[in-house]
C-alpha positions in Angstrom: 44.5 99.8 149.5 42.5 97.5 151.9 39.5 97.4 149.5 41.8 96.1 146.9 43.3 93.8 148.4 40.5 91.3 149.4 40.5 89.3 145.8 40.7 85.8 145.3 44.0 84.3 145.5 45.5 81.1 144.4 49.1 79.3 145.8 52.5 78.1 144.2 55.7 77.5 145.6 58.1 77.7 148.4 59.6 81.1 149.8 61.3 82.2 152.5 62.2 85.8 153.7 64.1 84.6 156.4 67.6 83.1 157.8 69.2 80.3 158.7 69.2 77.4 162.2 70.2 73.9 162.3 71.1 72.0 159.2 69.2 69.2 160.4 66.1 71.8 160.4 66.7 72.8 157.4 66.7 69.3 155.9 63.3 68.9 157.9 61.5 71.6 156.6 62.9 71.3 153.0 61.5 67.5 152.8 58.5 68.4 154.4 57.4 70.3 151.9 58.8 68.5 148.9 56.9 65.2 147.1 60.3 63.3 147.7 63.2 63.5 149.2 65.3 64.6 146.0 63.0 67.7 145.2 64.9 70.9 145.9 63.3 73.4 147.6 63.0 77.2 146.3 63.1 80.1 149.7 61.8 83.2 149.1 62.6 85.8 150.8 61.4 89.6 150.9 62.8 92.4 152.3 66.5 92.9 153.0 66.6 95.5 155.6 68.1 95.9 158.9 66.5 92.7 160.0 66.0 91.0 156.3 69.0 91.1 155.6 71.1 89.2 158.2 68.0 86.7 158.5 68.2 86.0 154.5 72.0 85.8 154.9 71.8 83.5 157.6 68.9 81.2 155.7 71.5 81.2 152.6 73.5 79.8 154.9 72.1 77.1 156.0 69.8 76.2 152.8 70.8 72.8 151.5 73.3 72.6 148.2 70.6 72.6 145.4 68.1 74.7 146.6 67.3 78.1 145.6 66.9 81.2 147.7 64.8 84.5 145.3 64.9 87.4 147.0 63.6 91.1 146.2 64.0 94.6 147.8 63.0 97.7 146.4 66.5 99.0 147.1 68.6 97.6 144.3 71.8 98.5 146.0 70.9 96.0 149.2 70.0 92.7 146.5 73.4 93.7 144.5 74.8 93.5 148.0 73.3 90.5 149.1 74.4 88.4 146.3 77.8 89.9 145.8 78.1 88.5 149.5 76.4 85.2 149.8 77.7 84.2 146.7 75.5 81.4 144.0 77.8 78.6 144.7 75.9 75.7 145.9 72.6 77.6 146.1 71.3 79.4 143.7 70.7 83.2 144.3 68.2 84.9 142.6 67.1 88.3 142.4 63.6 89.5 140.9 62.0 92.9 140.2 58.4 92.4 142.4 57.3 90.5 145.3 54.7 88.5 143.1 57.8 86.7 140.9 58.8 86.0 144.6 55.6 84.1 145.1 55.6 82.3 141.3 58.9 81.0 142.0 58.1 79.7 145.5 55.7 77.7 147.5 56.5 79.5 151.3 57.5 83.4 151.4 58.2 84.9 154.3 58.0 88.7 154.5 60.1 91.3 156.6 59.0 94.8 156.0 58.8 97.7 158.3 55.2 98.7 158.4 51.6 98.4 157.5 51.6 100.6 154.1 54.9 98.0 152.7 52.7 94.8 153.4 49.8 95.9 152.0 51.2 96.9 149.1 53.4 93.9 149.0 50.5 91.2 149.1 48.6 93.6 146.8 51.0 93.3 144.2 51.4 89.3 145.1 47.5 88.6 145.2 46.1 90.9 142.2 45.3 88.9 139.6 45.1 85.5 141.1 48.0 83.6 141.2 48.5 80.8 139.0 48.4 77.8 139.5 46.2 77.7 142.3 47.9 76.1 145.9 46.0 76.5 149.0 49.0 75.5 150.8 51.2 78.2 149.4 52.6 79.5 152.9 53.1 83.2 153.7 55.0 83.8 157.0 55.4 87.9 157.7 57.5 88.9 160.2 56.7 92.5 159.5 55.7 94.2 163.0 52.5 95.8 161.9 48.7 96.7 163.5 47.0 93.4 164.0 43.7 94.7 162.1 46.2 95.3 159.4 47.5 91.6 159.2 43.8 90.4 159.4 42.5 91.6 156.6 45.9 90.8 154.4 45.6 87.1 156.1 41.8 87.1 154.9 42.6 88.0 152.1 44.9 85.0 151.1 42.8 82.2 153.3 38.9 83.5 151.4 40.6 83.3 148.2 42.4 80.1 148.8 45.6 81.3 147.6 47.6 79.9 150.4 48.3 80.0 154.7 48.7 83.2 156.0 50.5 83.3 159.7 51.7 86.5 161.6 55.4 85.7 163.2 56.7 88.5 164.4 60.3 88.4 166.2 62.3 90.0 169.2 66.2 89.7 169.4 67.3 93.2 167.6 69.7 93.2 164.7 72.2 91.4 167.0 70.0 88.7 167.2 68.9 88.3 163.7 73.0 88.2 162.7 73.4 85.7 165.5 69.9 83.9 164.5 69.2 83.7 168.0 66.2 85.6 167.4 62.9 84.8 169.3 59.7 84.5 167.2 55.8 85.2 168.3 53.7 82.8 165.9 49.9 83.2 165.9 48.7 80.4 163.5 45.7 78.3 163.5 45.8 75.7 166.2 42.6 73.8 164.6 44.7 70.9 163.2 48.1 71.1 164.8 49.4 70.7 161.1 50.2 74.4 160.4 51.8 75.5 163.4 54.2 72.6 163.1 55.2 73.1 159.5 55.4 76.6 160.2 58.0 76.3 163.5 61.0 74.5 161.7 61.0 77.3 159.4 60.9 80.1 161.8 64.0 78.0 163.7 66.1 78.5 160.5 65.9 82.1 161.8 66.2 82.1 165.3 66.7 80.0 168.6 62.9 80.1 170.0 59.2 79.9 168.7 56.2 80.6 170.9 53.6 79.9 169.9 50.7 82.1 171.3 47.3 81.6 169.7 45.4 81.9 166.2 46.4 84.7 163.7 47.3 88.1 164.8 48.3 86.7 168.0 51.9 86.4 167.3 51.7 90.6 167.1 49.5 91.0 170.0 52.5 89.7 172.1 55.6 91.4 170.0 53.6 94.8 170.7 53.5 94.1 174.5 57.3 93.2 174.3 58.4 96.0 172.3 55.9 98.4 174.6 57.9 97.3 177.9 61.2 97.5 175.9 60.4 101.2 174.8 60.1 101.8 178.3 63.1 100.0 179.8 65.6 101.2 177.3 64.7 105.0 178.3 64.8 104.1 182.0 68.4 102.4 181.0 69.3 105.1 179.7 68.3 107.1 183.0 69.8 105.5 185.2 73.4 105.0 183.6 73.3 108.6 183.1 72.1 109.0 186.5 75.1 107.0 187.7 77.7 108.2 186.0 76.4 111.8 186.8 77.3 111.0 190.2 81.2 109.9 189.5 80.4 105.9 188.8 82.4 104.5 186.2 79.8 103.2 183.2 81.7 99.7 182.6 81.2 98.9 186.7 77.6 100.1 186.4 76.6 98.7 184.0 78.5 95.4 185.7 76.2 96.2 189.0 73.1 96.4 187.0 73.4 93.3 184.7 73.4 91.2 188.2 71.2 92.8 189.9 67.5 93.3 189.9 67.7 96.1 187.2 69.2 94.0 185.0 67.3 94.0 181.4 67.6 93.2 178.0 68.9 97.2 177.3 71.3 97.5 180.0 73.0 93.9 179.2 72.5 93.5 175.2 71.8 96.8 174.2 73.7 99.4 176.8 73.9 102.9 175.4 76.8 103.9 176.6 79.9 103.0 174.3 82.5 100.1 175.8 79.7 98.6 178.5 77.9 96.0 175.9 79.8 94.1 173.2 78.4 94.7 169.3 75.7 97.8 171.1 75.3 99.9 168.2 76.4 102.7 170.9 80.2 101.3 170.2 79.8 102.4 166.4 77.9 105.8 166.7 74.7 104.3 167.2 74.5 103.1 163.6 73.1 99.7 162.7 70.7 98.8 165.0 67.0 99.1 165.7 66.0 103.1 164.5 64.2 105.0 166.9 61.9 105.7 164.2 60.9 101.9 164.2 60.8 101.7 168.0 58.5 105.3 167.7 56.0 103.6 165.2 56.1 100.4 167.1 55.0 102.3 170.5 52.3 103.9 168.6 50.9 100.4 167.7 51.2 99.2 170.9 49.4 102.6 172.7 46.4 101.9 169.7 46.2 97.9 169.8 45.7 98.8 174.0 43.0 101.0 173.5 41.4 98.8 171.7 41.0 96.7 174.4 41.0 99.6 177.3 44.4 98.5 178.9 46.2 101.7 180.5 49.4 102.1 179.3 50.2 105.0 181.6 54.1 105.5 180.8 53.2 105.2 177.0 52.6 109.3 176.6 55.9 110.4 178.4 57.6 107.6 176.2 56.2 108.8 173.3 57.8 112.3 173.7 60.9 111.0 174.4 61.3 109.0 171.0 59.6 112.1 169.3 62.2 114.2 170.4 65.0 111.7 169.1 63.4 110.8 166.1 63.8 114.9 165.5 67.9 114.8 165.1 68.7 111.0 165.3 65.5 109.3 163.8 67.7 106.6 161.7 69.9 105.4 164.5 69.2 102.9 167.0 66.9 103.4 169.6 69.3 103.3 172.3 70.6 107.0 171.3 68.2 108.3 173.2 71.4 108.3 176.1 72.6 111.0 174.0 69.4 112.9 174.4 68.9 112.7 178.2 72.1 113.6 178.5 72.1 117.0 176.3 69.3 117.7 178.3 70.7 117.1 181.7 
């Protein structure tokens, strides 16, 4: 699959895989793009999973009247979803059958896709043949959370080729945070010019509330897998210690009140508590459904514990973490990550 995807590329349109911020950024980054201010802008958007899909809704959003949002997924249900909900009113929705009439349609796609094998194949099918006509300033954005050797050789492939800008932009905010678009994105883009990273950051902004910017390409992963490392660890010490506590009599609601302002406080014991009634909108208050899987946060630790190596940094709670999200992912691998409460405490 790598092999075949280092061709020669050419760019086209406009498309997002994304949601929605300010209107006045959305009105930025449409006319920054467009020859005049009366050209309508076309979003692209790919993948409407647990994160795709509130981003995308949120983009629909905020899109300007005119415009016009394609979209594809591979699960037919979630685009018959998507536009039953959004609606064509003002912007027009479309849905196409493969990720390369997402790119003919559109000069900036943005990708959200749960692992390596899904963007390779994606870009694959996007790159091989050529696309025509030829725009070196087609923009990709992924926001896929993938190996960084991975997104090098799918960004080389688009930049040698001259098919477009290729930019990892990875985010950090849960499913909470992509429904709220409060969601925090790690951009690695070329900082030769200046010129891409600031097209690029009033798109990303559409989707979230921050954008840090944190070197050249693959950079933007090389901090979401440090993030999501310490967050694999802190949401099984969360769970720990609220099982700890209530083990001992406390009452989980004024626990997790201490812990959130104390020094313990973290994003898993304030945002994401696992124990039901302590966090508003946890996934714990609905069965653990609809929130980060733990076989996401299991794949992501694994990147993490290889992109380390790499480098030789000791990651010396990753093994014991590991087995922890192994073990979950045995009976609850599709809920959130957070269930692993339920774990620890069957095993207590």
């Amino acid at each position: 699959m790598r092999a075949a995807i280092k061709v020669r590329l050419s760019p086209s349109k406009l498309c997002l895989l994304g949601n929605g911020a300010a209107g006045s950024a959305s009105i930025a980054a449409r006319r920054g793009f467009a020859t005049s201010e009366k050209r309508r802008t076309n979003w692209g958007f790919i993948g409407l999973g647990q994160m795709g899909y509130p981003m995308a809704k949120n983009l629909r959003n905020k899109i300007a009247d005119g415009d016009t949002m394609v979209v594809h997924d591979r699960n037919v249900e979630a685009t018959r979803q998507f536009v039953e909900e959004v609606g064509t009113k003002g912007v027009d929705v479309q849905v196409v059958g493969t990720p390369r009439e997402v790119a003919e349609k559109c000069t900036t796609i943005i990708t959200v896709l749960p692992d390596s094998s899904h963007v390779n194949n994606v870009f694959h099918n996007i790159l091989e043949p050529a696309l025509k006509p030829s725009n070196p300033e087609r923009l990709f954005i992924d926001c896929s959370t993938i190996d960084p050797a991975s997104s090098r050789e799918v960004a080389n492939a688009v930049h040698c080729t001259a098919q477009g800008r290729f930019v990892d932009a990875p985010m950090s905010g849960g499913v909470v945070g992509a429904r709220a678009s409060t969601l925090s994105f790690m951009l690695g883009a070329s900082s030769r010019t200046g010129q891409l990273t600031e097209r690029v950051k009033p798109i990303l902004m559409l989707m979230g509330k921050r954008v840090f910017h944190l070197g050249e390409q693959g950079s933007g992963l090389s901090g979401k897998l440090a993030n999501n490392y310490l967050l694999a660890v802190s949401n099984i010490a969360t769970a720990e210690a609220m099982n700890f506590g209530v083990k001992r009599g406390l009452d989980p609601q004024k626990l997790g009140e201490l812990i959130n302002t104390s020094s313990g406080r973290c994003w898993s014991s304030e945002i994401n508590n696992p124990i039901e009634g302590v966090s508003n909108d946890a996934p714990a208050n609905r069965g653990y459904e609809g929130g980060f899987s733990v076989k996401l946060m299991k794949k992501d630790l694994k990147l993490a514990m290889s992109a380390a190596n790499e480098v030789g940094a000791k990651l010396e709670l990753a093994d014991k973490a590991l087995d922890v999200y192994e073990a979950a992912a045995d009976t609850d691998g599709n809920k959130d990550f957070s269930v692993v409460y339920k774990l620890l405490n069957k095993d207590a």
